[in-house]
C-alpha positions in Angstrom: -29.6 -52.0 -15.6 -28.3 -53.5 -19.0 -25.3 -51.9 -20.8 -27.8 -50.6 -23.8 -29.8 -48.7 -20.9 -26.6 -47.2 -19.4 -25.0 -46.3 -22.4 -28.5 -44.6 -23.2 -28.7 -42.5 -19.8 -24.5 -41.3 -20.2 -25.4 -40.2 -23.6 -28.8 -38.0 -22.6 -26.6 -36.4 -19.7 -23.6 -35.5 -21.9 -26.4 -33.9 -24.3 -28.2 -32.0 -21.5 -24.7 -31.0 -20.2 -23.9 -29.6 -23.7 -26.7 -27.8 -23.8 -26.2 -26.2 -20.6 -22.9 -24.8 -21.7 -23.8 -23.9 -25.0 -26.5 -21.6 -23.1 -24.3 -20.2 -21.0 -21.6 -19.5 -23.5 -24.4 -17.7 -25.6 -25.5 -15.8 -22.5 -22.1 -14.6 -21.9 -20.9 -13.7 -25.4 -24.3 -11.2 -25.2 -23.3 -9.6 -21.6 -20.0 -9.3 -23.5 -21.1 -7.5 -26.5 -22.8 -4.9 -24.5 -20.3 -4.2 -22.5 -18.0 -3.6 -25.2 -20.7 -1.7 -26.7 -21.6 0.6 -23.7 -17.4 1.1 -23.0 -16.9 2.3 -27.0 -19.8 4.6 -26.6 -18.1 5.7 -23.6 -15.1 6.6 -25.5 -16.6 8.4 -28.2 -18.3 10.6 -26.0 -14.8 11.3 -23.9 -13.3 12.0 -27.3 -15.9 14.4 -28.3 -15.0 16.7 -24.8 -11.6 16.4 -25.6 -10.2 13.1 -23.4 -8.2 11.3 -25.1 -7.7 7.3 -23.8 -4.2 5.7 -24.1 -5.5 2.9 -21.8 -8.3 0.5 -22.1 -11.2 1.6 -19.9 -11.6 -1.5 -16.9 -15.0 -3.5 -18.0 -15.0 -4.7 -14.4 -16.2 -2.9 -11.6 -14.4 -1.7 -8.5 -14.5 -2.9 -5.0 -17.9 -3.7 -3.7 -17.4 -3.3 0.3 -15.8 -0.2 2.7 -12.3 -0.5 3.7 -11.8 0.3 7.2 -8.3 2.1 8.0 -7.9 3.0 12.1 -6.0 5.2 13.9 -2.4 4.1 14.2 1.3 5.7 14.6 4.5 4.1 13.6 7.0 2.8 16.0 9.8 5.7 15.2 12.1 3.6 17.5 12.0 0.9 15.6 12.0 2.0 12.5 15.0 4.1 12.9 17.1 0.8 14.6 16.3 -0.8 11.6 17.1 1.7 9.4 20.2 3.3 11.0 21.2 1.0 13.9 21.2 1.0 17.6 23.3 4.3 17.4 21.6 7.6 16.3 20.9 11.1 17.1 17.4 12.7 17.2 17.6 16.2 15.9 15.1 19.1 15.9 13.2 21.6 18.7 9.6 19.6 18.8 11.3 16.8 21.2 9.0 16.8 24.5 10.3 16.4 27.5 8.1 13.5 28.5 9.5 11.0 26.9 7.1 10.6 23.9 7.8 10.5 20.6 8.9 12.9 18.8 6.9 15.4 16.4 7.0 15.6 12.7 10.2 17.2 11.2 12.3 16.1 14.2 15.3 14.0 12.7 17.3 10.8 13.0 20.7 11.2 12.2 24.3 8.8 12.3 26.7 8.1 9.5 24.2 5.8 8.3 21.7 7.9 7.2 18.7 10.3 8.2 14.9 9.5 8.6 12.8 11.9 8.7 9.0 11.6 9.9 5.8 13.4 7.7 3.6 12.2 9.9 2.0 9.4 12.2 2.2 6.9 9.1 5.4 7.8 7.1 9.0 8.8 6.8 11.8 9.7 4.0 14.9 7.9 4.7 18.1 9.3 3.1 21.5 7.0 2.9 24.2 9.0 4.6 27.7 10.2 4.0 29.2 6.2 4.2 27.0 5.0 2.0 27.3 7.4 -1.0 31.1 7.6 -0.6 31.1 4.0 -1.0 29.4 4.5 -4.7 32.4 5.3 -7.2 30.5 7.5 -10.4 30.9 4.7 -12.8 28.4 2.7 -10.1 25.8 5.4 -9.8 26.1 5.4 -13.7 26.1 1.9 -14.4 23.8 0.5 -17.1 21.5 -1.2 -14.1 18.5 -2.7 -15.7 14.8 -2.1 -14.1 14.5 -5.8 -13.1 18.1 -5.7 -11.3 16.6 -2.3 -9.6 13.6 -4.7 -8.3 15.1 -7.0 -7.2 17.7 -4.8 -4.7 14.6 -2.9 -3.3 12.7 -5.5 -2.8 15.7 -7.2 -1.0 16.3 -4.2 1.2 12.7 -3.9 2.6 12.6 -7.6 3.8 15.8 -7.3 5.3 14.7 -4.1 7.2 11.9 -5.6 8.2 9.5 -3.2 6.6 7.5 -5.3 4.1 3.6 -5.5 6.1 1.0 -6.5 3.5 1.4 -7.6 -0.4 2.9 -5.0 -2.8 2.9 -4.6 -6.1 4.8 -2.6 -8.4 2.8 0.4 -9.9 5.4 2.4 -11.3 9.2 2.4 -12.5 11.6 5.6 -14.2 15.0 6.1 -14.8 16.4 8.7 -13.5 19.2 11.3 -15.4 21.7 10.2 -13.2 21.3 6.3 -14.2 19.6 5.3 -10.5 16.2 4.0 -10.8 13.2 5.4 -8.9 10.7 2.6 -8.0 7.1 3.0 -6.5 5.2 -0.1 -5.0 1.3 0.4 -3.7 -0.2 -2.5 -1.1 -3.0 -5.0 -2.3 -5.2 -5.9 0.0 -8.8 -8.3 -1.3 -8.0 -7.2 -5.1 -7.9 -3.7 -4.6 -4.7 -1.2 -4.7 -4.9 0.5 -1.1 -3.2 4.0 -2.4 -2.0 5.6 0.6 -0.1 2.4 1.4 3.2 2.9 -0.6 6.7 3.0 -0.7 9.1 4.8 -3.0 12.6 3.4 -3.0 15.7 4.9 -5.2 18.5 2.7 -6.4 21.9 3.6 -7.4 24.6 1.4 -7.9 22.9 -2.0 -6.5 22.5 0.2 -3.5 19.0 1.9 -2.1 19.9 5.9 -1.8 16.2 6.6 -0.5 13.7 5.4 0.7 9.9 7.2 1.2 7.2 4.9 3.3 3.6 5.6 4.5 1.5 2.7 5.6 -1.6 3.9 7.7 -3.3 0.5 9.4 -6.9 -0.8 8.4 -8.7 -3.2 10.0 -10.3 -5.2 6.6 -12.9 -4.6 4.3 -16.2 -3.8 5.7 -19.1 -6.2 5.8 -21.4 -3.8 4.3 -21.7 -4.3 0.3 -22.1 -0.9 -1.6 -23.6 -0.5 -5.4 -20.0 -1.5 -7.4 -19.1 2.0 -9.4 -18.4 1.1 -13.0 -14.8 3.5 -14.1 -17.1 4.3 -17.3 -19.6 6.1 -15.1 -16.4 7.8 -13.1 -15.1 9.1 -16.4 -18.4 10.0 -17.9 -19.1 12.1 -14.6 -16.1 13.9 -13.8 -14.7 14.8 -17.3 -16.5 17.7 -18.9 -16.5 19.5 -22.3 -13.5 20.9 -23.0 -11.2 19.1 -20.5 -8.1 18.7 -23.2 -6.6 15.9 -22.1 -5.0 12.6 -22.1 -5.6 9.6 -19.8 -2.9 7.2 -19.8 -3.8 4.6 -17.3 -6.9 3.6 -15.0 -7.3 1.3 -12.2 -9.5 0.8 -8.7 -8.8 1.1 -5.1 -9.1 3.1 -2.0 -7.5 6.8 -1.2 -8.1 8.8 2.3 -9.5 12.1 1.8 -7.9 15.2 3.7 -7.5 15.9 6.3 -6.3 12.6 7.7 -7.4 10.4 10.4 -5.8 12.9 13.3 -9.5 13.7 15.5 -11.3 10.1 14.2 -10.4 6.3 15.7 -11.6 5.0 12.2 -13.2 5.8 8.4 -14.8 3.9 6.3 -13.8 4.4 2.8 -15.8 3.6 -0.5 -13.6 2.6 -3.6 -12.3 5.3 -6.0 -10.8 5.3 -10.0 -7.4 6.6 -9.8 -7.0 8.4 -13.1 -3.3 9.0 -14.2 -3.3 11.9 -17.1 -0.4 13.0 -19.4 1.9 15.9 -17.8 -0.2 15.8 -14.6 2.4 15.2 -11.3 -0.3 13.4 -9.4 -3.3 11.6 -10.5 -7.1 12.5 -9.9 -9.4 10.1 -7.6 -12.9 9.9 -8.6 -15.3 9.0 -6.2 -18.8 7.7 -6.1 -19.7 11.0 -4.4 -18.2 12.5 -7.8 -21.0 11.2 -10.1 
């Protein structure tokens, strides 16, 4: 082949290629448009029953598969050596006499701290006598910033041991007292797993408290459902008159009570979590919702 003939063939592929993008580009400025079209509508009509958006409304879909959680209890042992050390005290009239563990409400307790178990998959941890008396009150006051605050929880859950999974941070306040109150929720294939969390307090570069739930789950299913757009959650589940405002919006997967106490395993289809002004806990929509 000469070098006219080459140059020839390299400049009809760059112009096909060109083409091909240009295509493509046009075919995705158009899915685009009417997306952004079909989300504003959405809003107008949430406006017109009274919802007010302070948040974008997500253009992408939620998960597309089930997320299995199983059956599973945490190691209160464990948990409490980390926590409190190979000393402690286990408080409270639901002890058997076998030898198992213990039943929710029962206590561990040293100088350390106090755990207390809500159920097969969580505790609240409290700091104990030694560690607040070691926080003078221009510590617990100090002007600790929320990345400082992080970065100290953060640090105490890897050196307890207690960091299974990715987290991310989904929420951060500053309490009247100067501590910090910060609430991380697990990730697992994109999606926010929302009974998977832990709440840890800070005060004075210390953690104070510490709340933890993690309930096990084998993956995400192989069986794909129909992806449940948040405009069609919102558009189902508020109604005329509903007087309210949304402040944030985002996609994962919540266990519905009663928990997993008589079942091995559930399979769970992905919900909107819908966090609205002056409401203590969010609503979870459903594709059973719409």
């Amino acid at each position: 082949m000469d070098t006219s003939r080459a140059k020839n063939v390299i400049i009809a592929l760059l112009l096909a290629f060109n083409v091909f993008l240009f295509v493509n580009t046009l075919i995705f400025r158009s899915s685009q448009a009417a997306n952004r079209d079909t989300l504003e509508n959405t809003r107008l009509i949430l406006e017109q029953r009274g919802v007010v958006l302070e948040c974008d409304i997500p253009s992408k879909p939620g998960g597309g598969n089930r997320l299995v959680y199983i059956k599973s209890e945490l190691d209160r042992e464990n948990i409490a050596h980390r926590l409190l050390g190979a000393e402690y005290e286990v408080q409270g009239s639901e002890v058997p006499g076998d030898g198992s563990s213990p039943g929710d409400g029962v206590l561990f307790v040293n100088s350390a701290g106090m755990i207390e178990f809500t159920g097969a998959d969580g505790f609240i941890y409290t700091a104990g006598t030694a560690e607040y008396s070691a926080l003078t009150a221009d510590e617990v006051r100090s002007d600790v910033g929320e990345k400082e605050a992080e970065e100290t929880a953060m640090k105490f859950m890897k050196e307890k041991g207690l960091l299974s999974g990715k987290y991310v941070l989904d929420h951060a306040a500053r309490n009247d007292d100067g501590s910090w109150t910060l609430v991380y929720i697990e990730t697992y294939g994109g999606s926010l797993l929302f009974d998977n969390y832990f709440s840890v307090t800070v005060s004075g570069g210390r953690v104070i408290r510490l709340e933890y739930q993690r309930h096990q789950f084998r993956g995400l299913s192989g069986e794909s459902t129909e992806q449940f757009e948040a405009y069609q959650a919102l558009l189902a589940y508020f109604k005329e008159g509903s007087n309210i405002v949304i402040t944030s919006i985002d996609s994962g997967y919540k266990l519905e009570e009663p928990s997993m106490k008589e079942v091995e395993s559930v399979e769970l289809l992905p919900v909107w979590r819908v966090k609205i002004e002056g409401m203590p806990e969010p609503v979870y929509i459903s594709p059973h919702d719409t």
